[in-house]
C-alpha positions as CSV (number, residue, x, y, z in Angstrom):
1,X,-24.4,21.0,7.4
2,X,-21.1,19.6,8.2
3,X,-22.6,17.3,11.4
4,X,-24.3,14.3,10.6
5,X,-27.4,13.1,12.4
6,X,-27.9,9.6,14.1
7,X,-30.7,10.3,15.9
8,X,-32.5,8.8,12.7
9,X,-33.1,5.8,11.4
10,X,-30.7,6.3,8.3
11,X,-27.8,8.9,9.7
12,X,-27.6,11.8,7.4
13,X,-26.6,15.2,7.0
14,X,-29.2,15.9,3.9
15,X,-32.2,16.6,6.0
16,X,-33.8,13.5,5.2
17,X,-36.7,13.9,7.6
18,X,-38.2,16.3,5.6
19,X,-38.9,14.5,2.4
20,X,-41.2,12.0,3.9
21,X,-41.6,10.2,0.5
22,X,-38.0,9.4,-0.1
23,X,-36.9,8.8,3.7
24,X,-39.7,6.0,3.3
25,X,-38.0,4.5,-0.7
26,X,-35.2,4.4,1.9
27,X,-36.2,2.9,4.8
28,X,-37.5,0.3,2.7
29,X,-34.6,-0.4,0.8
30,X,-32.9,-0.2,3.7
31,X,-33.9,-3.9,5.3
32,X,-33.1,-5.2,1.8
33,X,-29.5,-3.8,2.0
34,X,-29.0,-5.4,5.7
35,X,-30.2,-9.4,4.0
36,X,-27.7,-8.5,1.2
37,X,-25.1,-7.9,3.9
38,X,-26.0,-10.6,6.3
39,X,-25.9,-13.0,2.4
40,X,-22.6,-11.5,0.9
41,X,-21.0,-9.3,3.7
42,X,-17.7,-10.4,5.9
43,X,-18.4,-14.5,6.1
44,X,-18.8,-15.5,10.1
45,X,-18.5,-11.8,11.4
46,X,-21.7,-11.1,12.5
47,X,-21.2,-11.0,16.5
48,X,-17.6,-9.5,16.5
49,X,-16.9,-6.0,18.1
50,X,-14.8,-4.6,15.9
51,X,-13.2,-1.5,16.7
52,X,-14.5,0.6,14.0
53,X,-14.5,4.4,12.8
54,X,-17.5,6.1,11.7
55,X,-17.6,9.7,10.2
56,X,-19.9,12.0,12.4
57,X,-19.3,15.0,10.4
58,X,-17.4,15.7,6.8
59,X,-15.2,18.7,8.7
60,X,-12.2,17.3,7.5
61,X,-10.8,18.1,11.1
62,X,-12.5,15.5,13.4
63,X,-14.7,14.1,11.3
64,X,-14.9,10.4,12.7
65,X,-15.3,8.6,16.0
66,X,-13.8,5.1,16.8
67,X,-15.5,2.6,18.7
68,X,-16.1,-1.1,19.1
69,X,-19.5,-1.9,16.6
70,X,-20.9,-5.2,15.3
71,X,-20.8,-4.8,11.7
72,X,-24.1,-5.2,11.0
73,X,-25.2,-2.6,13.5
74,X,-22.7,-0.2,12.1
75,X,-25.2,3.1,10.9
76,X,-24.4,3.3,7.4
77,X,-25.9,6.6,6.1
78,X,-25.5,9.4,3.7
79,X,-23.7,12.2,4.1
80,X,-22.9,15.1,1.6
81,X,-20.0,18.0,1.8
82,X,-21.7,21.2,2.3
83,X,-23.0,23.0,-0.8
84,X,-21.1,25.8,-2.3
85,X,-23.2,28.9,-2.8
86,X,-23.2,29.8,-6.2
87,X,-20.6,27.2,-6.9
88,X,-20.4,26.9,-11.3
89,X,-19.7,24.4,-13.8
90,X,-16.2,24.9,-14.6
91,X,-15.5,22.4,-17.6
92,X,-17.5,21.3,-21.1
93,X,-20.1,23.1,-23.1
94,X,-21.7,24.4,-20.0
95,X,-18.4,26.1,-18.4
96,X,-19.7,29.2,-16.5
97,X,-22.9,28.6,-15.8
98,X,-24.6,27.7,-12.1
99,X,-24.2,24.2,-11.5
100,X,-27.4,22.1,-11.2
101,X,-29.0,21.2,-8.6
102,X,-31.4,18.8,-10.4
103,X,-31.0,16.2,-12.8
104,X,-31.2,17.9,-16.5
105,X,-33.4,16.2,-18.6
106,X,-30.9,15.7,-21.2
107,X,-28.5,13.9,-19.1
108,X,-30.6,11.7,-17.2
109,X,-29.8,8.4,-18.7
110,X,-26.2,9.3,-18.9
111,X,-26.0,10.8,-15.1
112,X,-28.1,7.3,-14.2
113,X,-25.3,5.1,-16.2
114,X,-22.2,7.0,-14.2
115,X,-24.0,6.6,-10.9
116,X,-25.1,2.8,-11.6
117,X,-21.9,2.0,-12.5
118,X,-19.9,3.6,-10.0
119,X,-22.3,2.3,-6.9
120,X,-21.9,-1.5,-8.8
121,X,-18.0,-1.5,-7.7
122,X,-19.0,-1.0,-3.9
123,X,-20.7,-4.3,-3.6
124,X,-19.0,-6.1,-5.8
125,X,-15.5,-5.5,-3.6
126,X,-17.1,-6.3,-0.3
127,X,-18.5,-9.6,-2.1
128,X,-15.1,-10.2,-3.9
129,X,-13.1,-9.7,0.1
130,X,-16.0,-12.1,1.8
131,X,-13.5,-14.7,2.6
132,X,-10.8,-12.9,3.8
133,X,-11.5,-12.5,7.3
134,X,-10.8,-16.3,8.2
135,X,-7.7,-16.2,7.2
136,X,-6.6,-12.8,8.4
137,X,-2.6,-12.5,9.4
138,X,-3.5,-10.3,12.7
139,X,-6.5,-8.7,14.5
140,X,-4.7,-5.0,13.2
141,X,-5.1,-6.6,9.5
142,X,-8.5,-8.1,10.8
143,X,-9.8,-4.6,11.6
144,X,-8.6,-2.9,8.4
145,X,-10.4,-5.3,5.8
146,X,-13.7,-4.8,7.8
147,X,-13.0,-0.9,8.2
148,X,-12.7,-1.2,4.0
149,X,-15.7,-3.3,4.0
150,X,-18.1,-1.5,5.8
151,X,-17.0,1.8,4.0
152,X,-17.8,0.1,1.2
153,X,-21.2,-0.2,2.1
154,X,-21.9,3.1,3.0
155,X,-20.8,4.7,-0.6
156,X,-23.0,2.2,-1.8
157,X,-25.7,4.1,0.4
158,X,-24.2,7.6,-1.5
159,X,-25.1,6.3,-5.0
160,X,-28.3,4.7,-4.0
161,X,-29.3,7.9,-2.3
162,X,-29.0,9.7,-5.6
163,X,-30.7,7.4,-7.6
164,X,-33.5,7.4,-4.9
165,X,-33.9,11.4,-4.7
166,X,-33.3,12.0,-8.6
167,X,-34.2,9.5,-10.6
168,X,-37.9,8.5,-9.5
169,X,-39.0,4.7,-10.5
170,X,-36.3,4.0,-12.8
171,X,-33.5,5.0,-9.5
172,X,-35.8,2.8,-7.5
173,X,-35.4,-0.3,-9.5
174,X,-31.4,0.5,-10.3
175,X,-31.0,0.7,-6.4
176,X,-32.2,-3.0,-6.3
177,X,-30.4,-4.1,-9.2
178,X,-27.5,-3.4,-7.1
179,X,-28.0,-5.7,-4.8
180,X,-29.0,-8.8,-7.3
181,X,-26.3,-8.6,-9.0
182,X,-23.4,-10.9,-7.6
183,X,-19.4,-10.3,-8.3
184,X,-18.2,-13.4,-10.4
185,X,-22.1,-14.9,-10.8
186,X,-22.6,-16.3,-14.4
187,X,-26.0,-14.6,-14.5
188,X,-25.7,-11.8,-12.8
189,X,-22.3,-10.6,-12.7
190,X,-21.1,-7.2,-11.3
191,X,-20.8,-4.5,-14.5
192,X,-17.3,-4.0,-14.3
193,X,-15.0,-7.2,-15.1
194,X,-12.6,-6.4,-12.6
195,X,-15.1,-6.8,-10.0
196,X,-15.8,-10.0,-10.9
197,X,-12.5,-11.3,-10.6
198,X,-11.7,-13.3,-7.1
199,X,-9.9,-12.0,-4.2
200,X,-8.8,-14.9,-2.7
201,X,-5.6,-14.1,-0.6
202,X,-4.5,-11.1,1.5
203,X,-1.6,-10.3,-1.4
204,X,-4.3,-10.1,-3.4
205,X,-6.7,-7.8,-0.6
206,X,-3.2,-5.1,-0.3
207,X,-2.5,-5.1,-4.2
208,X,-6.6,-4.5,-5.2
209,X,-6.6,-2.0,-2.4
210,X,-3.6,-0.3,-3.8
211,X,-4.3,-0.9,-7.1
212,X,-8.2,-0.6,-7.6
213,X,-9.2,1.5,-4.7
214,X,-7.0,4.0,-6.4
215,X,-9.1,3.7,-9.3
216,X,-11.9,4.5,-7.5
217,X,-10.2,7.5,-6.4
218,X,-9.6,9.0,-9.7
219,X,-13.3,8.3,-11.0
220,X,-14.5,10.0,-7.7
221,X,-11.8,12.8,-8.1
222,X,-13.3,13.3,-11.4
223,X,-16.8,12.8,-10.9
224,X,-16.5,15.3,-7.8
225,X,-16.1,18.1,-10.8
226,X,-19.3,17.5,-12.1
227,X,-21.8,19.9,-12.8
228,X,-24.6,17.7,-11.0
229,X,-23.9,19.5,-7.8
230,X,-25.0,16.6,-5.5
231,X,-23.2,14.0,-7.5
232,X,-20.2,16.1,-6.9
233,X,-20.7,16.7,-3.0
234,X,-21.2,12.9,-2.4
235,X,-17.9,12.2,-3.7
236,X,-15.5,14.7,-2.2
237,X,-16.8,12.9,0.8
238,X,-16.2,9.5,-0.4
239,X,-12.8,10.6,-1.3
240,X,-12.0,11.2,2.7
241,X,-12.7,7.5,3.3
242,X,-11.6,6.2,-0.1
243,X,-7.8,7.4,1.1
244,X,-7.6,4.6,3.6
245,X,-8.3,2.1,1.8
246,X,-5.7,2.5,-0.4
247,X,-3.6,3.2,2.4
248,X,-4.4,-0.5,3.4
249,X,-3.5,-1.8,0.3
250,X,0.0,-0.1,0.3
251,X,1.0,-0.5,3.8
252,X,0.2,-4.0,3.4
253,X,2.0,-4.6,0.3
254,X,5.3,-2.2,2.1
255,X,5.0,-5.2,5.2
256,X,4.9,-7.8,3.0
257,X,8.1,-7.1,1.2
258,X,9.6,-5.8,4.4
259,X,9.1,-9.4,5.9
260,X,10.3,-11.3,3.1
261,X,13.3,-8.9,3.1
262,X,14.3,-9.9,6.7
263,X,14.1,-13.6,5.6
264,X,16.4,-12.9,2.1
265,X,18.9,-11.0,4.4
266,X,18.6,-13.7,7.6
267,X,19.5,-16.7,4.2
268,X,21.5,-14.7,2.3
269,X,19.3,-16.1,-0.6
270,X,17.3,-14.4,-3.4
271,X,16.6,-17.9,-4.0
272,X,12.1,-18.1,-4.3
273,X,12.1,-22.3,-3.5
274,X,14.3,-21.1,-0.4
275,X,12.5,-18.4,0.6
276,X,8.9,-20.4,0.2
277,X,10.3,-23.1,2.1
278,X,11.1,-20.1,5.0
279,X,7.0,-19.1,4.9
280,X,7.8,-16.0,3.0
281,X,6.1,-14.5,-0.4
282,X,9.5,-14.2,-2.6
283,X,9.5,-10.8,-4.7
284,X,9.3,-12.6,-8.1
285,X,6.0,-13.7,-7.1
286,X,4.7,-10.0,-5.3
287,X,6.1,-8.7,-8.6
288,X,3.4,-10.8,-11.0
289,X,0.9,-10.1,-8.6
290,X,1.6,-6.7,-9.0
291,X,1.4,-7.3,-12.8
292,X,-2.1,-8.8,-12.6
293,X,-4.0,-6.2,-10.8
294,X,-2.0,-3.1,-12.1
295,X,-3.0,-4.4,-15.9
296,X,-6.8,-5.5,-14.8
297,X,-7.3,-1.8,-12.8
298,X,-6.0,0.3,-15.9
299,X,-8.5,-1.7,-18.2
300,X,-11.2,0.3,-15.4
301,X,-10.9,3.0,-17.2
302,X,-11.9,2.2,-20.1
303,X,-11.4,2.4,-24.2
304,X,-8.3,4.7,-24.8
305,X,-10.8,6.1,-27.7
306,X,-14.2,6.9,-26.0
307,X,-17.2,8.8,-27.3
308,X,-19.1,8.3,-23.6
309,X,-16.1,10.2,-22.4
310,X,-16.4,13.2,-24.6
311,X,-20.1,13.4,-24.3
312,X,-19.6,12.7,-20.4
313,X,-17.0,15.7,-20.7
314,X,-18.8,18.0,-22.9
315,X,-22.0,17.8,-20.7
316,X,-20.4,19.0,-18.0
317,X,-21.3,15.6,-16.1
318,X,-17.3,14.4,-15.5
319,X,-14.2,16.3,-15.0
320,X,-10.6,15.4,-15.4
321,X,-8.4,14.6,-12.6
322,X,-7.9,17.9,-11.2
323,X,-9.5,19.6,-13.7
324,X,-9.4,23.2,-11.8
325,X,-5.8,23.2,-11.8
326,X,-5.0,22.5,-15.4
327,X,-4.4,24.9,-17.8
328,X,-6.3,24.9,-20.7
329,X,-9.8,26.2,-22.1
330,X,-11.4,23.4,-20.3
331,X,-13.9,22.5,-23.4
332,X,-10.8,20.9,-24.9
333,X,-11.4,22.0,-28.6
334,X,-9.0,21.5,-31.2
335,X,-6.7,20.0,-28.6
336,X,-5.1,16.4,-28.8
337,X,-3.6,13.7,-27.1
338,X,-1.4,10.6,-27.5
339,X,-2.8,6.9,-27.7
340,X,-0.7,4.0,-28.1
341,X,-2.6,1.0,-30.7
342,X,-0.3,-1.8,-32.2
343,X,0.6,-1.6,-35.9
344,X,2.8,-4.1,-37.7
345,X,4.3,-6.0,-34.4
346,X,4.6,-2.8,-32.6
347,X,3.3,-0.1,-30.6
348,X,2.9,3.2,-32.1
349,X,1.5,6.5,-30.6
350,X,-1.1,8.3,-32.7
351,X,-2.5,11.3,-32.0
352,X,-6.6,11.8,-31.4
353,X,-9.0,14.6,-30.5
354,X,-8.1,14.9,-26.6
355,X,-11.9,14.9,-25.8
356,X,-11.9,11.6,-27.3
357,X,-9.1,10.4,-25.2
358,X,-10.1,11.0,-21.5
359,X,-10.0,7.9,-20.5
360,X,-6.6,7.8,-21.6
361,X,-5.7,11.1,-19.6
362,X,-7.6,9.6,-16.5
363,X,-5.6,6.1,-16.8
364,X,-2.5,8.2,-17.4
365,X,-2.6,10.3,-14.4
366,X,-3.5,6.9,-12.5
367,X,-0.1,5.4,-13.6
368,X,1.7,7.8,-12.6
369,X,0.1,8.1,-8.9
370,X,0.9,4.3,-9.1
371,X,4.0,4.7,-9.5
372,X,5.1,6.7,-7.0
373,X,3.6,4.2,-4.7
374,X,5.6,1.3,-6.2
375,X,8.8,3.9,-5.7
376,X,7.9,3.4,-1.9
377,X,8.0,-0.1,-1.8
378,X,11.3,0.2,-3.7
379,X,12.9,2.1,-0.7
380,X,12.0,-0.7,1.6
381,X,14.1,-2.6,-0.5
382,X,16.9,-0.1,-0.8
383,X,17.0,0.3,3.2
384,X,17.4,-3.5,3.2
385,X,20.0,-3.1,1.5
386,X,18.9,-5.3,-1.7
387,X,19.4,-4.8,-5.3
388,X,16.0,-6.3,-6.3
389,X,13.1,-3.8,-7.4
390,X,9.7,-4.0,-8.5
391,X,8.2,-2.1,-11.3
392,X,5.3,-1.2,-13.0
393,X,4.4,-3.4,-16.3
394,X,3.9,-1.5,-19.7
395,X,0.3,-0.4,-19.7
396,X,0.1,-2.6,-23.1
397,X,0.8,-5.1,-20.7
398,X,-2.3,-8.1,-20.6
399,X,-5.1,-5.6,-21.8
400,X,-8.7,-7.0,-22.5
401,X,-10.2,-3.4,-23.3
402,X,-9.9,-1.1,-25.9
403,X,-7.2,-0.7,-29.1
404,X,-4.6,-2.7,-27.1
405,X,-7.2,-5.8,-25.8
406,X,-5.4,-9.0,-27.1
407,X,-2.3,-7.5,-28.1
408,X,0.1,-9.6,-26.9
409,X,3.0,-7.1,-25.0
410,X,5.5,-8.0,-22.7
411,X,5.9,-6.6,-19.3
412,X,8.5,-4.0,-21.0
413,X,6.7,-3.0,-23.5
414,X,7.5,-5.5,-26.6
415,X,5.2,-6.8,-28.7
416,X,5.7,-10.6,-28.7
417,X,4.4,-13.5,-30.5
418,X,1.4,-15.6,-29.6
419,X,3.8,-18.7,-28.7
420,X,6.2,-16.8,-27.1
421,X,3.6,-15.4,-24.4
422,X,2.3,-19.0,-23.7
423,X,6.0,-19.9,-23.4
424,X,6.6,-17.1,-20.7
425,X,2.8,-15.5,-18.9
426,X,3.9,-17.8,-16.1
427,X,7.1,-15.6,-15.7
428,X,4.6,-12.4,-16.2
429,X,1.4,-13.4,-15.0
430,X,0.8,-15.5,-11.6
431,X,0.4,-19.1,-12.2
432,X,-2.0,-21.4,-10.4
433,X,1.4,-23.0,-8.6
434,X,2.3,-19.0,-7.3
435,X,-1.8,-18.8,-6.1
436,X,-1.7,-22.6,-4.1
437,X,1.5,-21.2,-2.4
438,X,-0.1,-18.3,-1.1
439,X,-3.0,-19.4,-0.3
440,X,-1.1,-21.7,1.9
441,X,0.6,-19.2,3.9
442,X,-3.1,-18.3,4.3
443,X,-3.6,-19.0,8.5
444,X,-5.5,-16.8,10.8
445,X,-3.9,-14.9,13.5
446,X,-6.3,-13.5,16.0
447,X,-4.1,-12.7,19.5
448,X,-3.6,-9.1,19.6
449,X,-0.1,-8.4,18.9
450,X,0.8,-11.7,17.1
451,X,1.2,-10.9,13.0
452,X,1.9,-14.4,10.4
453,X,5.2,-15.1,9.8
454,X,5.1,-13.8,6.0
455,X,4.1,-10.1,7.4
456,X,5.7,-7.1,9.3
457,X,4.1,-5.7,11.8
458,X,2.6,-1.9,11.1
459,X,4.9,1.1,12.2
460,X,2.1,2.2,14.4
461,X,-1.6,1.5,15.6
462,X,-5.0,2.9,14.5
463,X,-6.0,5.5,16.4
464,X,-3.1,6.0,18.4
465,X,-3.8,2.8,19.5
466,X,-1.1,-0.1,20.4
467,X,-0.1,-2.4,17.9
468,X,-1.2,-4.8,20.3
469,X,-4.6,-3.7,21.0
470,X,-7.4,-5.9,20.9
471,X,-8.9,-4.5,17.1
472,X,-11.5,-7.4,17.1
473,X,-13.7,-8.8,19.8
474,X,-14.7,-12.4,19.5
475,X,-16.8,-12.4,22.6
């Protein structure tokens, strides 16, 4: 079960050969997802070899080969973990009991909703990161967006495969939906808002891949509990691939502020119109961009009060974070948890039914993960020897969902008036001046070995590869 095989038209480890009915729903959706690719995928990438990895097994030892691929002849395909014999549902109202194998009737439309809207965000990032590759700062940074990108595609391929296999007409016509809809289209925009919002530098790229890649692997962490065995299996392989990308995202961030360190400690400024004019992103500015997408990822998760989630929870259909390891009844009754909502000009805690406050738990534990991260970049600011260091905003901080959405909170945590945020958000919150700036910096840098002038090269290659190896082809 653990190999995967290519000898077929979609790659799979699910025997798909043997359900003639849904390897055709597939192979017919499949030319549709290569148009929505050649539309929406990397702009003007189309005959680049780009040296690319691609899982040939889920053994978590050796599980993927590198080689140079044209994107669009990369074999996306679905691959599952290996089914646990007699594994059991180990959370909600049905805690003990075998997990299913097949959809329960009761569940459907929920099930449907979770895998719609998780296999929406796959898309909608490689739509959002379209641009990207023309103004790439190296062939190494080249190589990472499209290794994201094409990963990307293929856990799209793992939701659709569900919704193919257990859902009958109504999975048929989801899978399509998902690739009419269109991140940032008026019409037909992607489900979730932060997937419409653009991605239109490479600070940008490294702080959503930091940022809202590690979203994705908390609602995969906790979907991977579910009781819908397959659902579960798909993820715990997407989580395996789902850890670079957010390695991406903080490396890049760690080589941005490395660079811009050099240049502080070359000028002896902490000055940001010196350090602009010097080609370098100043750390007020990586700060608010660091404001932006940690406030838009936490509104991911969701209402901090949530009856979906309880239901979700109670079904048996979504864990918590870890949910084997924590200590408690695991049906959650009579057990609580702290909220924060705004009462007379401040914020309060109140406690709520902790069923009822999953989201919260979820965003919580996402935070703190977060945080650590931002701890790392810190250090490379420490070992410059710098006072300066970045920080994670208040989670009340710019929040368009749930009991804080509109509540107007300062990056520490006050509760300010309406005039004083329009006097400061450009402090907080990057302006269109701090977005023209970057986007500026924005040229592309394709000789192997050569990295733009606002970014450190990586510590080491891909694949025990140079740092000067030639990631992307262009012949």
């Amino acid at each position: 079960m653990s190999g995967i095989n290519y000898s077929e038209k979609i790659p799979n480890n699910v025997n798909l050969s043997e359900d003639k009915a849904l390897q055709r729903a597939l192979e017919h959706w499949q030319p549709n997802y290569l148009a929505w690719w050649n539309e929406m995928g990397p702009a003007r990438s189309s005959h680049l070899q780009v040296y690319l990895r691609t899982a040939v097994s889920v053994d978590p030892q050796g599980w993927a080969h590198f080689d140079f691929v044209r994107m669009p002849e990369y074999r996306w395909g679905i691959f599952l973990n290996p089914r646990e014999e007699n594994r059991r549902i180990h959370f909600g109202e049905h805690l003990g009991e075998p997990a299913w194998q097949e959809v329960p009737g009761e569940h459907r439309a929920n099930l449907r909703r979770i895998i719609v809207t998780q296999g929406d965000t796959e898309p909608a990032s490689v739509e959002q990161q379209r641009h990207l590759g023309l103004t790439c700062p190296s062939l190494y940074d080249l190589r990472n967006l499209f290794q994201v990108n094409v990963e990307e595609g293929r856990h799209l391929w793992a939701m659709v495969y569900l919704l193919h296999k257990y859902f009958g007409r109504d999975g048929r016509e989801e899978a399509e939906a998902l690739l009419e809809r269109r991140s940032g289209d008026q019409n037909n925009p992607r489900i979730l808002q932060a997937f419409n919002e653009k991605t239109p530098d490479w600070l940008s790229f490294f702080m959503f891949t930091y940022f809202t890649d590690r979203d994705g692997k908390f609602q995969l962490a906790a979907l991977s509990e579910s009781g819908f065995d397959p659902l579960a299996r798909t993820c715990k392989f997407m989580l395996t691939e789902e850890a670079h990308h957010m390695f991406v995202g903080e490396s890049g961030v760690s080589r941005i502020i490395q660079r811009t360190c050099e240049v502080m400690n070359q000028l002896k400024t902490d000055e940001p119109d010196k350090l602009r004019a010097a080609g370098v992103i100043d750390l007020p500015t990586i700060q608010k961009y660091l404001n932006f997408h940690f406030s838009v990822t936490i509104d991911l998760f969701g209402a901090d009060e949530s009856s979906n989630a309880a239901t979700y929870y109670s079904a048996g259909l979504k864990g918590r974070f870890e949910e084997s390891k924590r200590n408690d009844d695991h049906r959650l009754h009579g057990l609580t948890y702290k909220v924060l909502t705004a009462q007379e000009g401040r914020l309060v805690e109140k406690e709520v039914p902790m069923l009822n406050a999953l989201n919260e738990v979820l965003r919580d534990d996402f935070i703190k993960d977060s945080i650590a991260g931002i701890g790392r970049w810190n250090k490379v600011i420490e070992k410059a020897g710098l006072p300066h260091r970045l920080q994670a905003p208040h989670k009340a901080f710019n929040r368009r969902i749930g009991s804080l959405a509109g509540v107007r909170v300062s990056p520490d945590g006050r509760v300010v008036s309406e005039a004083e945020w329009a006097q400061r958000v450009g402090e907080w919150l990057p302006t269109d001046e701090d977005r023209a700036f970057v986007a500026s910096l924005m040229g592309r840098v394709i000789e192997p070995g050569k990295f733009a002038n606002w970014i450190a090269p990586p510590v080491m290659g891909i694949n025990r590869q140079p740092i000067n190896f030639e990631y992307v082809r262009f012949n």
